[in-house]
N, C-alpha and C positions, 0 to 999 in steps of 0.2 A: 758502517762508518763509526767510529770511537766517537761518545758524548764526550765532548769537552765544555767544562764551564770554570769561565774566570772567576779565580779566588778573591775574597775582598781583603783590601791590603790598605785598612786604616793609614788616611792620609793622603793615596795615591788611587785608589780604584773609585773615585766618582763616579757621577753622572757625565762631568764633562771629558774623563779620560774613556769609561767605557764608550760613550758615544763615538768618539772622534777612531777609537781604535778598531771599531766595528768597521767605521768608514772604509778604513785603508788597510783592513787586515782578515783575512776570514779564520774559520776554523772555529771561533766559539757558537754554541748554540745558546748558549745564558751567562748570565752573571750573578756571581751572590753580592750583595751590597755590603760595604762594613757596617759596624752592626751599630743597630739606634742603643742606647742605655735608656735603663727604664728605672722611673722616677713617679713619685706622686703625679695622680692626674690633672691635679694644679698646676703643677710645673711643666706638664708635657705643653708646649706651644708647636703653631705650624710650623716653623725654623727646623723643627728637628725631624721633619719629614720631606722639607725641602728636597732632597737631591734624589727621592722615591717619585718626584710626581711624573706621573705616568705619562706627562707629554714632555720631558723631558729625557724621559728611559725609552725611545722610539725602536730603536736598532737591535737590541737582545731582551730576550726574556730576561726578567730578575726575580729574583728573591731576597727579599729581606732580610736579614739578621738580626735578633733580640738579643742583646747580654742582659741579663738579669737573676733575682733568684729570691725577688718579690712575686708571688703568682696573681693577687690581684694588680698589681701594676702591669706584669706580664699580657695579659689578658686585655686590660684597657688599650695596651700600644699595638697588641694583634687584629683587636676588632676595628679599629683606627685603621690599620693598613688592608683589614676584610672590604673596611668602607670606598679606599679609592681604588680597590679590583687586585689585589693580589689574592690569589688562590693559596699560595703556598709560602710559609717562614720558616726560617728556621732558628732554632735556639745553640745560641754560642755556650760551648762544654769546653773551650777549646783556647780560649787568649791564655796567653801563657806570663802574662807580667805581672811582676810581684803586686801593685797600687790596687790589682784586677784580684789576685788569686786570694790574697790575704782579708777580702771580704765573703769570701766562697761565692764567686761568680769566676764565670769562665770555668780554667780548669783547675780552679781551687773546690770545685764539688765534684771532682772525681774520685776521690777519696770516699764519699757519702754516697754508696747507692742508693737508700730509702731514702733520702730526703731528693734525690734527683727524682726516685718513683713515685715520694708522693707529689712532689712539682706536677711531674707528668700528670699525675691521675686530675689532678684539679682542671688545669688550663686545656686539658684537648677536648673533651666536652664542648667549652666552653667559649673557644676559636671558631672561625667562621669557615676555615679550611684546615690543610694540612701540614702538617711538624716535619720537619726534619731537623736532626741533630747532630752538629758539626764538633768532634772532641779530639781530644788525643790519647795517645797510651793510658797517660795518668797523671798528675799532680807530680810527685817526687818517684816511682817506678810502673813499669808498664803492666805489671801486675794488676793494678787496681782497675782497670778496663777489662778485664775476664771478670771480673767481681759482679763489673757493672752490665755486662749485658747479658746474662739472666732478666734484670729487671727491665732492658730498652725490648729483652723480646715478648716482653707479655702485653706490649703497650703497642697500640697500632700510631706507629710512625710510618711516613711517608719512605724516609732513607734516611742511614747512616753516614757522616762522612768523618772518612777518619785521616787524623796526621798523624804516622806511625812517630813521634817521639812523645817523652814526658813533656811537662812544661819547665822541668828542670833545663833540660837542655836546649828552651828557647829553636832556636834554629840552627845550633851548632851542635856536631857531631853524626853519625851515620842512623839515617829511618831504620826501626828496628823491624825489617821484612819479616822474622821468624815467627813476630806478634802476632804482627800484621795478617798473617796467613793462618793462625788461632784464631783469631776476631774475625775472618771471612767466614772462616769454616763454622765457628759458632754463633754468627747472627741470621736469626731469620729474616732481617730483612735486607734489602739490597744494598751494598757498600758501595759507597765513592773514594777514591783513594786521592789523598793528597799530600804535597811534600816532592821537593826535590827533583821534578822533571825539567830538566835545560834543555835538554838535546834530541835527537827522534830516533838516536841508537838509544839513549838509557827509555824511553817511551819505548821501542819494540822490544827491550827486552822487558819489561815492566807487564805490558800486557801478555808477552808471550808466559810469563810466570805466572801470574794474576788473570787467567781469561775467564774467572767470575765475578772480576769486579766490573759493574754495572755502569762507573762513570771515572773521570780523571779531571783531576781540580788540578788548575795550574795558573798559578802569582807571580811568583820572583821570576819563572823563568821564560814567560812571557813579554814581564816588562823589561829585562834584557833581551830578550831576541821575540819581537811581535811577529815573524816570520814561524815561532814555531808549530801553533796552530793548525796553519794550514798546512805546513809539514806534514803533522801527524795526519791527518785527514788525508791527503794526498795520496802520503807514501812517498813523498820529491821534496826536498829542499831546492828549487829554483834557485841559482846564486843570481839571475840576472837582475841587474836596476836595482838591487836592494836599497844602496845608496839614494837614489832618487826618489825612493818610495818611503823611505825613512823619512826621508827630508821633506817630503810631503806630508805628512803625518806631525813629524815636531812641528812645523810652520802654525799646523792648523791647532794641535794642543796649546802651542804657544798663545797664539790669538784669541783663544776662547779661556783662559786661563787671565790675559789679559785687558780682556774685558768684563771678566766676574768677582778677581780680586782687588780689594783694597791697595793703593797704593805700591811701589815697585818693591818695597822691602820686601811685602808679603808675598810678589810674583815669585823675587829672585829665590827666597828661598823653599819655594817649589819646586820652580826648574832645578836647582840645586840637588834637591833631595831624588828626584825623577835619573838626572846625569849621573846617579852611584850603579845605576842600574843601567841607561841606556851605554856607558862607556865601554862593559864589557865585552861585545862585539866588536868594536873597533878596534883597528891596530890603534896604538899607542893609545886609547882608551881610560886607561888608569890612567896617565898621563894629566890627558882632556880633563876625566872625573875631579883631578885635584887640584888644578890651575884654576875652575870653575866653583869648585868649595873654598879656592882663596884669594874670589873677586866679591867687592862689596858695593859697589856701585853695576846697578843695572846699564848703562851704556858700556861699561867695559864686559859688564857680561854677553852682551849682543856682541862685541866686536870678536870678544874669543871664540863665541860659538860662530860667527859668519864666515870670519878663517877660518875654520877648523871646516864645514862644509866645502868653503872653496878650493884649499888648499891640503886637504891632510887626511879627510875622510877615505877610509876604505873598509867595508866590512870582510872581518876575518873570521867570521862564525864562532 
């Protein structure tokens, strides 16, 4: 059966979204968390562990996420999460946005092999478990990730997981597979492949190319279609109930979104950000997505969405 584990997607992949999505949807075996930033050890408070605490993560294994490229802060936030029972982190090589890259964190140190290797040499010692390191191609070309793993293979990391683009190109444009299948071929250690699976034709053809990559990380196209999962796992796309099962799944994100945030502003524009994603399935979807990006009162937003179940909803894959 294909490992699948859900990608962390600052903003949307909680505690309360992975939980609620376990409930009503199979096919993942983990989740990576978005990732903590790391700061003086002054500054770290519980707050910023909150949505790791371990009776709140019931339903899927997790893994944490560090952005950073402080090694003794690095270290402090690792042993921190040694202490409430994770075994395993991993460090973000991999956000791609400018406010991130332009400090050299994320994948603004793809560019620096030896300052990435001497990171590594300090903090794995000195963690309570094991590393894995989540990157992409490169900073501005995908060159720079052949540079870089000579130096990921001399260092005992747990696994590799890669998003075949630059950070240049954010999420827009085609995963560069050709890389991608250089970086398979020359890492010693196990690859997770990430980026760009919607469907369970582009997943079988993906693994049928790729059948040494060891895992498949899947974000965007989960949170449009939570059906897909269990797809791949299956081998079937089930069309039946999806509608109903959907609807049972928003109901209970809804309600637990609803009583964790602040006031309706802060709800609506969740669900907001959530409907750019869940609309895609739907016939007229985009539609739904943009009438619901240009309601500003929360009762008008319950009424678009309550029609729309009652009256309009059909999933069209």
């Amino acid at each position: 059966m294909p490992r699948l584990i859900l990608a962390p997607l600052q903003g949307f992949t909680d505690a309360i979204f992975r939980t609620t999505f376990a409930e009503h949807f199979k096919g993942f075996e983990a989740a990576m968390a978005p990732f903590i930033t790391t700061m003086p050890a002054d500054r770290i408070h519980d707050r910023h562990f909150r949505d790791l605490l371990p009776e709140r993560n019931l339903r899927l294994r997790i893994e944490p996420q560090i952005l950073g490229n402080n090694a003794e802060e690095f270290m402090h936030v690792g042993r921190r999460l040694g202490d409430m029972g994770y075994p395993d982190v991993n460090w973000n090589l991999g956000c791609p946005f400018r406010p991130v890259t332009k400090k050299r964190r994320g994948a603004g140190l793809l560019p620096f092999p030896e300052q990435v290797g001497g990171f590594l040499e300090k903090i794995l010692p000195a963690i309570p478990g094991r590393l894995s390191v989540k990157l992409r191609l490169g900073l501005n070309s995908p060159l720079e990730i052949l540079n870089l793993l000579p130096v990921l293979n001399r260092l005992p990391l747990r696994e590799i997981i890669i998003h075949p683009r630059t950070a240049r190109q954010v999420y827009t444009g085609r995963p560069d597979l050709d890389t991608f299948r250089l970086c398979l071929e020359a890492s010693r250690h196990p690859v997770v492949y990430n980026g760009d699976i919607g469907d369970l034709r582009t997943f079988e053809e993906m693994s049928t190319r790729f059948p040494d990559v060891e895992g498949w990380m899947i974000g965007r196209g989960a949170l449009s279609n939570p059906f897909l999962p269990e797809a791949i796992t299956t081998g079937a796309d089930n069309a039946s109930a999806k509608v109903d099962r959907f609807r049972a799944f928003y109901a209970d994100l809804f309600g637990r979104y609803h009583e964790a945030l602040s006031g309706p502003g802060h709800l609506l524009d969740r669900m907001k950000g959530f409907w750019t994603y869940f609309g895609v399935h739907f016939k007229g979807g985009a539609a739904l997505s943009k009438r619901i990006h240009h309601t500003f009162h929360l009762p008008r937003y319950l009424e678009v969405v309550a029609r729309f179940f009652e009256e309009d909803a059909e999933w069209v894959g």
